[in-house]
C-alpha positions in Angstrom: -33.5 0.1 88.1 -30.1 1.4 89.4 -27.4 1.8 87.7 -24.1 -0.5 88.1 -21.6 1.6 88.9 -18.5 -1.0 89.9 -15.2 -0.2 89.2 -13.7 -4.1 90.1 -13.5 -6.5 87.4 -14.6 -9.6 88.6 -15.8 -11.7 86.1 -18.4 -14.7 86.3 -16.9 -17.3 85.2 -19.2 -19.8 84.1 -19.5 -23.2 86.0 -16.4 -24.8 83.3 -14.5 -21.5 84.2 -15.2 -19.6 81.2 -16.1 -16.6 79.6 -16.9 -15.3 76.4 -15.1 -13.4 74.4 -16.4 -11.2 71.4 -13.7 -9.7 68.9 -13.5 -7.0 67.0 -11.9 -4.6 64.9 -11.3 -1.5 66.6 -10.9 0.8 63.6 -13.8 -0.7 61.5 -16.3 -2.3 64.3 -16.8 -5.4 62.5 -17.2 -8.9 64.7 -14.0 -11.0 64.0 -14.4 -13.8 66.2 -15.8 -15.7 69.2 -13.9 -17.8 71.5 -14.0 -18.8 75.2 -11.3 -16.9 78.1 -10.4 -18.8 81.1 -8.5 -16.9 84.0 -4.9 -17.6 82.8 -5.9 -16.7 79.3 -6.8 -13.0 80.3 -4.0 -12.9 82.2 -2.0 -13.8 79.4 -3.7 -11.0 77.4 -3.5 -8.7 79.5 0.0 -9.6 80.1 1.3 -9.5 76.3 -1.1 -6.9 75.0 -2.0 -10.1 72.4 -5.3 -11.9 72.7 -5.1 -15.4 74.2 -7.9 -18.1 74.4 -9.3 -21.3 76.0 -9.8 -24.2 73.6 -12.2 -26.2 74.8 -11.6 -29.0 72.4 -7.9 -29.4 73.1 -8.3 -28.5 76.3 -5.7 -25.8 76.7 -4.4 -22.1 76.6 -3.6 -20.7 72.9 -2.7 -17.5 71.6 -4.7 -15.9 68.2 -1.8 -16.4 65.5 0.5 -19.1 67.0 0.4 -20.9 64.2 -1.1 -18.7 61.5 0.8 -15.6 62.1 -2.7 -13.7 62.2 -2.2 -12.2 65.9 -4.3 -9.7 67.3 -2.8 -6.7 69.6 -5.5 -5.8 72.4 -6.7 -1.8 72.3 -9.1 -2.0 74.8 -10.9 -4.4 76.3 -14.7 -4.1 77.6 -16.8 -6.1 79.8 -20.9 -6.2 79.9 -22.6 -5.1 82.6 -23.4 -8.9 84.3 -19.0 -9.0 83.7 -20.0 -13.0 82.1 -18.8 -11.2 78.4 -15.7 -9.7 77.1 -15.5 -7.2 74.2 -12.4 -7.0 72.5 -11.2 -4.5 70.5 -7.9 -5.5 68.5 -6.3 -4.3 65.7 -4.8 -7.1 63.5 -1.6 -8.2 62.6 -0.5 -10.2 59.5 -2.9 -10.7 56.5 -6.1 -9.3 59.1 -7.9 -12.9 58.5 -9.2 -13.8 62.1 -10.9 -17.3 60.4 -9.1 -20.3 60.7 -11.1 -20.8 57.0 -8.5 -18.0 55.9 -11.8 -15.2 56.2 -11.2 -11.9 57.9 -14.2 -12.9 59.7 -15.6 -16.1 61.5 -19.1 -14.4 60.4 -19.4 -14.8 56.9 -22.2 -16.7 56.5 -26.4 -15.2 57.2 -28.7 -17.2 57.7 -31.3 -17.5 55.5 -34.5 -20.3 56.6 -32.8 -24.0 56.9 -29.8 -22.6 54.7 -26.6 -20.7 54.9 -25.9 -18.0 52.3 -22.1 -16.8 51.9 -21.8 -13.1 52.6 
């Protein structure tokens, strides 16, 4: 198989005009959140060095810590090798909680069969 070499990012969008977006903290790895980019949101991020999103249930552009204060600044930003996911490496601002639960992480539950265990 050869190897993808492309230096252009051109990302593939999906049919709603979204990508996903995988963050994380850049000093100790762990997954923070998931959310959805649209074109002007990585623009905006790229823009302001602070991670913006796509909400697909409002319907519009937001940026991580508008309201909660819990922003994100971008350190370096990855894509996979199909360029249909973003990796994001962000070190936090404010308290560190990424959750809108008040967690450091959206990930803080395993699970277990049929149940979910609290981490």
């Amino acid at each position: 198989m050869a190897k993808d070499e492309t230096t252009e990012l051109s990302l593939a969008f999906d049919k709603d005009g979204l990508v996903g977006c995988i963050v994380v903290d850049a000093a100790s790895n762990e997954v923070l959140m998931f959310a959805h980019m649209n074109a002007e949101a990585l623009a905006a991020t790229q823009r302001t060095d602070r991670i913006h999103f796509y909400s697909r249930s409002r319907e519009k552009l937001w940026m991580k810590g508008e309201t909660s204060g819990e922003t994100f600044r971008v350190v370096e930003m990855r894509v996979d090798c199909d360029q249909d996911c973003l990796l994001v490496r962000v070190e936090a601002e404010g308290k560190g909680n990424a959750c809108h639960t008040g967690r450091r992480s959206c990930f803080y539950r395993v699970v277990d069969g049929d149940r979910l265990v609290f981490k």
